[in-house]
C-alpha positions as CSV (number, residue, x, y, z in Angstrom):
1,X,-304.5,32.9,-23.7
2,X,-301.6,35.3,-25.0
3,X,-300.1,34.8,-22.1
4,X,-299.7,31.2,-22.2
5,X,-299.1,31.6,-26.4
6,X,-296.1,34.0,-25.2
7,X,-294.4,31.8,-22.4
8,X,-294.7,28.3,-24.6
9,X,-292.3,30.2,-27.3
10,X,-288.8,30.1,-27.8
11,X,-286.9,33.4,-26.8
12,X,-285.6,33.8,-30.5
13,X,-290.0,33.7,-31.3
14,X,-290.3,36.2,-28.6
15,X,-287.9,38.7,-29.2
16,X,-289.5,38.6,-32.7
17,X,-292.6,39.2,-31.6
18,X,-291.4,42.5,-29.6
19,X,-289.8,43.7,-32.3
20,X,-292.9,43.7,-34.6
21,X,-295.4,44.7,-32.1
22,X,-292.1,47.5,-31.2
23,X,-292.7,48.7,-35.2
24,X,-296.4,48.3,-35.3
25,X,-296.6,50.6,-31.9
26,X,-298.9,47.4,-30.4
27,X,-298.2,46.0,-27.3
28,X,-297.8,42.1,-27.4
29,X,-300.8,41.4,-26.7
30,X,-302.5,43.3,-28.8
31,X,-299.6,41.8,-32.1
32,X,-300.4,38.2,-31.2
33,X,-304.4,39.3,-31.5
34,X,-303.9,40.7,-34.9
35,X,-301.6,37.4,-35.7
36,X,-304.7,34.6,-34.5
37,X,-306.8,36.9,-36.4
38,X,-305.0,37.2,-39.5
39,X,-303.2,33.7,-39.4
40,X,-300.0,33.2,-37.8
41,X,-298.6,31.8,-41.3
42,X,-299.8,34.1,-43.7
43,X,-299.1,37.2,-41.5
44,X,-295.7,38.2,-41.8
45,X,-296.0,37.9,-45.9
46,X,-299.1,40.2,-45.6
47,X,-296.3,42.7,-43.1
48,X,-294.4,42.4,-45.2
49,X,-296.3,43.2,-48.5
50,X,-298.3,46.3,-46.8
51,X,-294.9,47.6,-45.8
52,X,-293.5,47.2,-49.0
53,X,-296.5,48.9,-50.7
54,X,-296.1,52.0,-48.3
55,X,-292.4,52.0,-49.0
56,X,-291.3,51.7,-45.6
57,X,-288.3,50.9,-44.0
58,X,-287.2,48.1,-42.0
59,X,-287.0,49.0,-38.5
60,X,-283.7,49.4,-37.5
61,X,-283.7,47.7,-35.0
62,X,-284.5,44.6,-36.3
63,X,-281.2,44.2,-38.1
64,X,-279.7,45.5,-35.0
65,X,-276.8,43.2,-33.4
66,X,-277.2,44.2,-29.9
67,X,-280.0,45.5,-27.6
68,X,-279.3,48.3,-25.3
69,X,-282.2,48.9,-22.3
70,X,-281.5,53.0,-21.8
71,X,-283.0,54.0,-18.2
72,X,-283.4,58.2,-18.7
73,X,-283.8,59.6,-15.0
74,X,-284.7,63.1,-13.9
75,X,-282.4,65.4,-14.0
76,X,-281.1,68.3,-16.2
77,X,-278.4,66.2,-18.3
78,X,-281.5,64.1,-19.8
79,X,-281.1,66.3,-22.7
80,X,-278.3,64.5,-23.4
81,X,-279.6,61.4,-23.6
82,X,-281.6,62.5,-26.8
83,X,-278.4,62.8,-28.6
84,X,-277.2,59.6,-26.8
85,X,-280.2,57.4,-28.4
86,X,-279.8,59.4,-32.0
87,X,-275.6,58.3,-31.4
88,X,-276.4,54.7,-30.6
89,X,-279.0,54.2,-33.5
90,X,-276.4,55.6,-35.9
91,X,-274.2,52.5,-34.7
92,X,-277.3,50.4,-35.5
93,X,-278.0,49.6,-32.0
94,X,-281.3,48.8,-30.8
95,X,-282.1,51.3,-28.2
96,X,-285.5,50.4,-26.2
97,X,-286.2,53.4,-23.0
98,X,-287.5,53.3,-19.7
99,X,-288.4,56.4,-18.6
100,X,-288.7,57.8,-14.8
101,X,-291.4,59.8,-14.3
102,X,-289.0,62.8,-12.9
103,X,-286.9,62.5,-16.1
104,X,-290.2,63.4,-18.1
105,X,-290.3,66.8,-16.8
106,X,-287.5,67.3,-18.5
107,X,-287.9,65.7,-22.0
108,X,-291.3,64.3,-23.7
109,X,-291.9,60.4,-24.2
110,X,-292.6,61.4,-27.6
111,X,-289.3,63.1,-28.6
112,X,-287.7,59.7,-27.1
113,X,-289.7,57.8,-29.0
114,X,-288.7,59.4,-32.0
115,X,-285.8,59.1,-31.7
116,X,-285.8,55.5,-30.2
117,X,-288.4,53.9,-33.0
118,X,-290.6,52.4,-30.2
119,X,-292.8,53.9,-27.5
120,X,-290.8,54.3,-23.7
121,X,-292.1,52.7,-21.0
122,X,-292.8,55.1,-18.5
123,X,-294.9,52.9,-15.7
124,X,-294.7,49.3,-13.6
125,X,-298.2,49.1,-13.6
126,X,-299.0,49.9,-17.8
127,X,-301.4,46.8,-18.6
128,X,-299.9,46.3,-22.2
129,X,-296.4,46.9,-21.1
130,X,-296.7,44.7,-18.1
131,X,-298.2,42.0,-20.5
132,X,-295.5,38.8,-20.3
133,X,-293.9,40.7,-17.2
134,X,-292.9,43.4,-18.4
135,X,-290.4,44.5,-16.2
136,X,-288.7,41.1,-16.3
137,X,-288.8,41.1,-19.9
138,X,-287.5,45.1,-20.0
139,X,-284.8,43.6,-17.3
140,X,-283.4,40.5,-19.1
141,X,-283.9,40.9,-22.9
142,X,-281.1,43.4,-23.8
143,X,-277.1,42.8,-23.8
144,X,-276.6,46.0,-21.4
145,X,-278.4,48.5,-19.6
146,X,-277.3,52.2,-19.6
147,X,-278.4,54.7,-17.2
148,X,-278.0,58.5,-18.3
149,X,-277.9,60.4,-16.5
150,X,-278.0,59.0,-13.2
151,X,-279.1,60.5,-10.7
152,X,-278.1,60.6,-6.7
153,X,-281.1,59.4,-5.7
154,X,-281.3,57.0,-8.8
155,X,-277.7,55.5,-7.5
156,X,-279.4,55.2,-3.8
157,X,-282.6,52.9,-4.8
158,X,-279.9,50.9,-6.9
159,X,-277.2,50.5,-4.2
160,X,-279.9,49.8,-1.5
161,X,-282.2,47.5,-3.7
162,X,-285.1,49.2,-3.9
163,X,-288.0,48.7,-6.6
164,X,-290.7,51.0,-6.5
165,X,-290.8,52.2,-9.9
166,X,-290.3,50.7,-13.2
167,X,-286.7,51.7,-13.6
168,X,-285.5,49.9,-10.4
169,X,-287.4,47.3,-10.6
170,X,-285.5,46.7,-14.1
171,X,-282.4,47.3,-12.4
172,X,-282.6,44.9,-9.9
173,X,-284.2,42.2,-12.3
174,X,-281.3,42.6,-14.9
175,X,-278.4,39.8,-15.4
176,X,-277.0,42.3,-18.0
177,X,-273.8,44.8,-17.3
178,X,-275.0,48.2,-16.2
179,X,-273.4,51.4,-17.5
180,X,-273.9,54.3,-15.3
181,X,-273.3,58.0,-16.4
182,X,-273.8,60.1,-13.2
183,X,-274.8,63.0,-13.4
184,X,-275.9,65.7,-10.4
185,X,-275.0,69.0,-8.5
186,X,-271.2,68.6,-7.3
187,X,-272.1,68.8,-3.9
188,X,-274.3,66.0,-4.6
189,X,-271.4,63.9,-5.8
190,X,-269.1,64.7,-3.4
191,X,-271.4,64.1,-0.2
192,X,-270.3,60.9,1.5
193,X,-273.6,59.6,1.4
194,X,-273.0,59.5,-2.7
195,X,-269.9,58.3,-2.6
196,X,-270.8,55.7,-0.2
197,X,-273.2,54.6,-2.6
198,X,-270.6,54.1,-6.0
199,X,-268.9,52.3,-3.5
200,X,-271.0,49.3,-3.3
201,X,-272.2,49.9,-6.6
202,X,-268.9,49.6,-8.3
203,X,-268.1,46.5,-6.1
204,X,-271.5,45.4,-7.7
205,X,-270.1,45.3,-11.0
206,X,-271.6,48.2,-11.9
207,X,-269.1,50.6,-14.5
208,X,-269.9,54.2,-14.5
209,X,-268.4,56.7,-17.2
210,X,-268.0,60.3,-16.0
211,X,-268.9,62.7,-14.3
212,X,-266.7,65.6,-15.8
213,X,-266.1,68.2,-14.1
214,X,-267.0,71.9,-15.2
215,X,-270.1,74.6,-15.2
216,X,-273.5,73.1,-14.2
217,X,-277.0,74.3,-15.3
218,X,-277.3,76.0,-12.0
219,X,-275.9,79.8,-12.2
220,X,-272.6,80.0,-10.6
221,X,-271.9,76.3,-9.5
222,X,-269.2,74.4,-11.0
223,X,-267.2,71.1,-9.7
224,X,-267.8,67.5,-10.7
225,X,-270.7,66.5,-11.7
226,X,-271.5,67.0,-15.6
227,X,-272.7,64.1,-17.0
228,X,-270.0,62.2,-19.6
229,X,-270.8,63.5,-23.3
230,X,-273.0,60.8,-25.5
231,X,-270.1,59.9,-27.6
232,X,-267.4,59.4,-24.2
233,X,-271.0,57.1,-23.1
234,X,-270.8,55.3,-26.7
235,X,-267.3,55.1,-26.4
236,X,-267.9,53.2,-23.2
237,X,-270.9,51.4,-24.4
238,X,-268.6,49.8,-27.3
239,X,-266.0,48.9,-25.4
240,X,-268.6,46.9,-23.2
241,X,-270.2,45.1,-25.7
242,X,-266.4,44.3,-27.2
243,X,-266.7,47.0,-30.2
244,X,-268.8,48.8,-32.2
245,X,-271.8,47.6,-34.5
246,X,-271.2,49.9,-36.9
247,X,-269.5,53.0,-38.4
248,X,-267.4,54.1,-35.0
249,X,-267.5,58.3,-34.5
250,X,-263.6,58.8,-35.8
251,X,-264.4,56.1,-38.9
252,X,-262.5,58.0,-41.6
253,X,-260.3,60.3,-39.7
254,X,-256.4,60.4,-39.9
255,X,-255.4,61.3,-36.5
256,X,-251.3,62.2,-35.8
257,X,-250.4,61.9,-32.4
258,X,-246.7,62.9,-31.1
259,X,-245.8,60.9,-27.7
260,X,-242.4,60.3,-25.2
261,X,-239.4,62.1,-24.6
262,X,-236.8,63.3,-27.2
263,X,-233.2,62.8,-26.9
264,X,-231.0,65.3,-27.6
265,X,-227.5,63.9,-28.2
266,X,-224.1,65.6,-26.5
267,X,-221.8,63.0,-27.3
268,X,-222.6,59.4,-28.8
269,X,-222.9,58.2,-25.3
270,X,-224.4,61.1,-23.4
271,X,-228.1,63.0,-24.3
272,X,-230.5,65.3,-22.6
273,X,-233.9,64.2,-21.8
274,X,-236.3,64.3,-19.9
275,X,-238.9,61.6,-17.8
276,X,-241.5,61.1,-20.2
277,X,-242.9,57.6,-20.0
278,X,-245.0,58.3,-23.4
279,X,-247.8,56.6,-21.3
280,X,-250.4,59.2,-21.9
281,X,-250.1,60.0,-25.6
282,X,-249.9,55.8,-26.2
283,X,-253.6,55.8,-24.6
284,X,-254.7,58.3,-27.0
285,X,-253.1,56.5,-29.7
286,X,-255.3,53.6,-28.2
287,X,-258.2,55.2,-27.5
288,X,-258.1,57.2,-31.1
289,X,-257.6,53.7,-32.6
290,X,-260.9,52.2,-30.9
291,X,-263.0,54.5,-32.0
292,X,-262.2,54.3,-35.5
293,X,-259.5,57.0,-36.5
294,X,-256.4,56.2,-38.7
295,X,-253.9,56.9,-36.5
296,X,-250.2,57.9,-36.8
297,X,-248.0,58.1,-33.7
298,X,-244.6,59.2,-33.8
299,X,-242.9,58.2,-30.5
300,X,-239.7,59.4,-29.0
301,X,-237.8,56.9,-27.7
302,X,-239.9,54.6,-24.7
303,X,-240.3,51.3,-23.5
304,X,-243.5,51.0,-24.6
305,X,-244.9,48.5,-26.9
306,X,-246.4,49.1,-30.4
307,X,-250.0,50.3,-30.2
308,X,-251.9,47.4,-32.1
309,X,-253.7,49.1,-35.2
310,X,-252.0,52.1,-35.7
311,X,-248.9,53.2,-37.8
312,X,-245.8,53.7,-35.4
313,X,-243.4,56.1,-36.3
314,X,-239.9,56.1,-33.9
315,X,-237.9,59.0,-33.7
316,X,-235.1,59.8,-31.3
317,X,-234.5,63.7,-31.2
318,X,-236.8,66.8,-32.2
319,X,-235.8,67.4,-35.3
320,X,-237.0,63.9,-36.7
321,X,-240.0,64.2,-34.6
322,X,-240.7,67.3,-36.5
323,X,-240.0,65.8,-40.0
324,X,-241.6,62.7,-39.7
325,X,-244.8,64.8,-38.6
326,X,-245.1,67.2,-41.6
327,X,-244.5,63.8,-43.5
328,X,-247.8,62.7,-41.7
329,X,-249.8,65.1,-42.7
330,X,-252.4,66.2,-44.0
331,X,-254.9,65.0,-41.0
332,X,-258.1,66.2,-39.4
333,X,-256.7,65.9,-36.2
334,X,-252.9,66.5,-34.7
335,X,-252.4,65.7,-30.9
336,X,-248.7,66.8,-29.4
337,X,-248.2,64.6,-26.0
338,X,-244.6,64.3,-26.5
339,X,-242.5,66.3,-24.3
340,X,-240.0,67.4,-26.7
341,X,-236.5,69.0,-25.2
342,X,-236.7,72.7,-26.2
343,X,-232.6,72.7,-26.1
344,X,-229.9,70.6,-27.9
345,X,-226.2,71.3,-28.3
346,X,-224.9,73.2,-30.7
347,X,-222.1,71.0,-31.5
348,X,-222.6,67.3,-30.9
349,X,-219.4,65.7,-30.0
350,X,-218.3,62.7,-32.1
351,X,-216.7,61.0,-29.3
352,X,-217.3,60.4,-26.4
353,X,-216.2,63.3,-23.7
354,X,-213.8,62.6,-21.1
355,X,-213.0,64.2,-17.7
356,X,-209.4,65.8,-17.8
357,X,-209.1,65.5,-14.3
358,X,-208.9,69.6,-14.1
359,X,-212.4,69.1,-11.8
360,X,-214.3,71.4,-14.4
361,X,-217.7,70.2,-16.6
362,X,-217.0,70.6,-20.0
363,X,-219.0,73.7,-21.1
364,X,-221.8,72.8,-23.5
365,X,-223.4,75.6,-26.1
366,X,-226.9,75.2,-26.3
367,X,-229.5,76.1,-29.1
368,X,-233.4,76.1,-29.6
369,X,-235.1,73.3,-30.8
370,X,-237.8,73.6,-33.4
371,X,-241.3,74.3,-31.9
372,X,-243.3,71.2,-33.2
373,X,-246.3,72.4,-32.0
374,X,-246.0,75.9,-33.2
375,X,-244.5,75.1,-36.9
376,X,-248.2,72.8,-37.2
377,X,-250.3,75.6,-35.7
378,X,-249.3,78.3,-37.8
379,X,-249.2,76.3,-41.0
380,X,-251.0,78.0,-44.4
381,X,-251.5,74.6,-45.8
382,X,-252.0,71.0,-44.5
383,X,-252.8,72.5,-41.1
384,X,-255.0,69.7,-39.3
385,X,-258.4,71.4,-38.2
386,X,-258.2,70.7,-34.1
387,X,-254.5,71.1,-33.9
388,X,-254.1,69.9,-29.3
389,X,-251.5,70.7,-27.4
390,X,-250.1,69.9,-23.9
391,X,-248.6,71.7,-21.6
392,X,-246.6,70.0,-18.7
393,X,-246.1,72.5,-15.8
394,X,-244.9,72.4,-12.1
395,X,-246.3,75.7,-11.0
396,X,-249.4,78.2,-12.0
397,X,-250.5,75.4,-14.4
398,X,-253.4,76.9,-16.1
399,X,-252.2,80.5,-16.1
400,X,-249.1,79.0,-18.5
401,X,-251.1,77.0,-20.5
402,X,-253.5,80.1,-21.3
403,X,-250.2,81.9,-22.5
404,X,-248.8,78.8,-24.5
405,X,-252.6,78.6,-25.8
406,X,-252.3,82.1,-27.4
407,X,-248.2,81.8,-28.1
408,X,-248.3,78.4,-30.0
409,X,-251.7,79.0,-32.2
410,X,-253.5,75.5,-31.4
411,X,-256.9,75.3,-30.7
412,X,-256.7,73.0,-27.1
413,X,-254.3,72.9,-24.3
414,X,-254.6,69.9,-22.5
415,X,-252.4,70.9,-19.2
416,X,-251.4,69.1,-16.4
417,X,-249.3,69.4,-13.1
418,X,-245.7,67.6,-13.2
419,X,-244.3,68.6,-10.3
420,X,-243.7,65.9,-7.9
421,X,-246.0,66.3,-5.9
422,X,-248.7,66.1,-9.0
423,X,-247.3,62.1,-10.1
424,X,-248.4,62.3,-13.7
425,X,-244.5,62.6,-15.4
426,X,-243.8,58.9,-15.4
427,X,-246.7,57.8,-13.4
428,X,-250.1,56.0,-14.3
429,X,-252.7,58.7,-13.3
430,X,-252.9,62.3,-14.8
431,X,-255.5,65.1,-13.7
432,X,-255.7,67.8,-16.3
433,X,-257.3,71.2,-17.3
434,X,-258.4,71.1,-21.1
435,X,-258.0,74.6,-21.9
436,X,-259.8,75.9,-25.2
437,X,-260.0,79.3,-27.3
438,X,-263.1,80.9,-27.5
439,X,-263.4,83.7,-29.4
440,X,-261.1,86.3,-27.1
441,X,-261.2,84.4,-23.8
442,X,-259.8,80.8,-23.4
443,X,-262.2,78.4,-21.4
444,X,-261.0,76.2,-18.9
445,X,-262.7,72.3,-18.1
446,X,-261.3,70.7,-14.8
447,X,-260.9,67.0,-15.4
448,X,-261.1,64.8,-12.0
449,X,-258.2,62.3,-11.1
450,X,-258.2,59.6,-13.1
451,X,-255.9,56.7,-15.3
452,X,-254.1,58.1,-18.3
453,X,-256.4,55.7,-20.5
454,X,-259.6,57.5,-18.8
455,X,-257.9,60.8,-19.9
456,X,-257.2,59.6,-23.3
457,X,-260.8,58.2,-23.7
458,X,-262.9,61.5,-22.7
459,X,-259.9,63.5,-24.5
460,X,-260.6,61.7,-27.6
461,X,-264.5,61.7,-27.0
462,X,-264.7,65.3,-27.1
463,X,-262.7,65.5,-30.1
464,X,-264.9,62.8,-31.4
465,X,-267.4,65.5,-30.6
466,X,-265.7,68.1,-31.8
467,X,-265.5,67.0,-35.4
468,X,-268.7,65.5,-35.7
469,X,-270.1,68.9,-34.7
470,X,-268.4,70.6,-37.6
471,X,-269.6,68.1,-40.1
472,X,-273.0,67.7,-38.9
C-alpha cells in the first residue's frame, strides 16, 4: 500500500516525504506509516510542534537549493570526502551518500552521516532503502552526482556499464551530470587500460576534476594521482550547478593580482618587452572572482578583455605596476603573474631615435627595475598574508624557483617552463611546479599539463584552502 501511496504522488510530495523521513532517520515506508497513523493533515503541525518544543533545527537540507548524490568509493582519498560533505553543507547544499562497501573500510557510515544529516546507503538490496526503488530514486532525484574519490576500478564498471552494486547501479540509472574526482596509485592512472577508460567516459559527458599530482599515501610513490582538494571539487561542483548556493570559500577576501608584460619605454616609439599574453594571471583573476574574492588586477598592457566582476587596474611600465599595487593594498591575498621587465633605460629619449647611417645601434644605459614582488614580501605593514609568486624559467626550472623562493620572501612559487619547447609564454596551456616554504626546506607539487584556467582554478582552490585553514 505505501508503495502505491508513493508512486500516485507528485515528485514535489515525494521529495518532501524523503526529506522528512531523511530528518526523522525512517525510511519512507516506515514516514508514510507514522503519517496514516497519525493523520496525514494534522501531522506535519504536530512535526512541527514536537520540533519546536525540543528546539531543533530545520534540517538543512530542507531549505537547500540543490541536491547533490555524493558516491564515496574505496580508496585512501575518502578521507577527503568527509571534509567534501562538511564544505558542501556549509554552501547549504543537500548532500545525500552512497557508500561502496570498499570505501567503508576506510571511513564509518556513521561519521558520513554526521556530517551528511541523513543515514548513507550502503546496499542494493536494503529493504527500506530499496522501498520506491531506491536506486532509481538515489539515481534521478539530485541535480548532480559527484564521485570522490574515484577509483580505477570505480571508472571501469562506469565506462563498461556494469551494475552490481548500489553505486553503479545509481550511475548508470542517473540523467544528472556526473563529477568525477579520480583518485588512485599513479601507475594506476597512467596504465592505458585507465586512460582508455576516461576516454569514453569523458566522451560520455562525464567532467572529472583532478588528479593532482604529488606524494601518495604509499611510502615513496609520487606522480599523478592525488585526488583534487574538497574546495578545487566545490569549486567544480559550483561551476556545474551555474554558482554557488551560498557563501563561496573566498566570500570576503580582497585578492590583488598582477598580470601581462610591462613596457619599458626607449624612445616614444620604441619599448622593451617581453611575450606575455597576461592569459594566465586573467584566469586567476577569473577564477578568484568565482569563488567569491574581491579582486584587483593590475594588468600590463594586453589584448585581453576586462575580467567581468573585478576592479581593473591598467598600467604600462613597472614602476606604475608597483604603485598602483601598494595603492591596492591591504589584502589577504597578493598573486604576481605579471612578467615584469627587470631593466629600463636610464634615459628615455623624448624623440624618437634615428639611424645616422654610421651602421652603429645607438648604445642604451640600462638600470634595475623595482622588484614588485620583493618590495610586497618584505613589507612591515600591509603585507598580504599568502604573498605568490611566479617564476618563468627556460632551464633548471625548479632549482631557480627554490632560490627566487628564498631571495624574494613570498610564501609560494608557482614556476613554470618558458622555453620554447615548454609553450606556456603566449600559449593556452601551462604545466607548473607550485613550490612552497616549509619551515627550512621548500616543498615542491608537480601540476600535470593542463589549460591556464585549470591552473588558475586548483591555484586558487588551494589558496581557498589555504586561508580557510588559518581561520578555521
Amino acid at each position: 500500500m505505501g508503495s502505491l501511496t508513493v508512486r500516485n504522488l507528485s515528485e514535489d510530495v515525494k521529495k518532501r516525504l524523503r526529506l522528512r523521513a531523511a530528518a526523522n532517520g525512517r525510511s519512507m515506508e516506515e514516514e508514510i506509516r507514522v503519517l496514516l497513523a497519525e493523520g496525514a493533515a494534522e501531522a506535519p503541525v504536530a512535526a512541527k510542534a514536537a520540533s519546536a518544543a525540543k528546539g531543533d533545527k530545520a534540517p538543512a537540507t530542507a531549505a537547500a537549493a540543490s541536491q547533490i548524490l555524493l558516491i564515496i568509493s574505496g580508496g585512501i582519498a575518502a578521507y577527503k570526502s568527509l571534509d567534501l560533505i562538511r564544505r558542501l553543507r556549509e554552501r547549504h547544499y543537500a548532500v545525500r551518500v552512497v557508500m561502496t562497501k570498499a570505501a567503508q573500510e576506510f571511513v564509518t557510515p556513521m561519521a558520513v552521516g554526521a556530517l551528511s544529516g541523513e543515514k548513507p546507503f550502503t546496499d542494493l538490496f536494503d529493504q527500506h532503502s530499496e522501498f520506491d526503488v531506491g536506486h532509481i530514486r538515489l539515481a534521478r532525484d539530485n541535480d548532480l552526482v559527484v564521485v570522490a574519490p574515484a577509483t580505477a576500478d570505480l571508472m571501469a564498471k562506469m565506462a563498461n556499464g556494469h551494475a552490481d552494486d548500489l553505486a553503479t547501479a545509481a550511475l548508470l540509472a542517473t540523467n544528472s551530470k556526473i563529477l568525477l574526482a579520480p583518485a588512485m596509485n599513479p601507475a594506476m592512472w597512467t596504465n592505458k587500460a585507465t586512460q582508455r577508460n576516461l576516454k569514453t567516459l569523458l566522451a560520455d559527458g562525464v567532467v572529472t576534476v583532478g588528479p593532482n599530482k604529488g606524494e601518495m599515501a604509499e611510502s615513496g610513490e609520487a606522480g599523478t594521482g592525488r585526488m583534487a582538494e574538497p574546495l578545487e571539487i566545490v569549486a567544480a561542483v559550483e561551476k556545474l550547478l551555474g554558482g554557488g548556493t551560498g557563501e563561496k570559500p573566498l566570500s570576503g577576501k580582497h585578492i590583488v593580482i598582477t598580470a601581462g608584460p610591462t613596457h619599458e619605454p626607449i624612445d616614444p616609439v620604441r619599448y622593451i618587452a617581453n611575450r606575455s599574453s597576461g592569459k594566465q594571471g586573467y584566469a586567476i583573476a577569473r577564477a578568484a572572482a568565482e569563488l567569491g574574492a574581491n579582486v584587483t588586477l593590475v594588468s600590463g598592457p594586453v589584448t585581453l578583455g576586462d575580467v567581468p566582476g573585478v576592479k581593473m587596474v591598467r598600467v604600462e611600465s613597472a614602476r606604475d605596476m608597483l604603485k598602483a599595487t601598494e595603492a591596492a593594498l591591504p589584502a589577504d591575498v597578493a598573486i604576481f603573474a605579471a612578467a615584469v621587465a627587470d631593466w629600463r633605460t636610464a634615459n628615455e629619449g623624448e624623440q624618437k631615435m634615428k639611424k645616422d647611417g654610421s651602421g652603429q645601434p645607438p648604445k642604451l644605459a640600462l638600470v634595475e627595475n623595482p622588484d614588485i614582488l620583493a618590495t610586497v614580501s618584505k613589507l612591515k605593514s600591509k603585507r598580504p598574508a599568502l604573498v605568490v609568486g611566479f617564476a618563468a624559467e627556460t632551464e633548471k626550472v625548479i632549482e631557480h624557483a627554490k632560490a627566487k623562493l628564498k631571495r624574494k620572501g613570498c610564501d609560494w612559487i608557482v614556476a613554470n617552463d618558458v622555453s620554447a619547447e615548454g609553450g606556456a609564454m603566449g600559449g593556452d596551456d601551462n604545466a607548473v611546479h607550485l613550490i612552497s616554504a616549509t619551515g627550512m626546506e621548500a616543498k615542491v607539487e608537480s601540476w600535470p599539463t593542463q589549460s591556464k584556467d585549470g591552473v588558475a582554478r586548483q591555484l586558487v582552490a588551494r589558496i581557498a584552502t589555504e586561508l580557510n585553514g588559518k581561520t578555521t
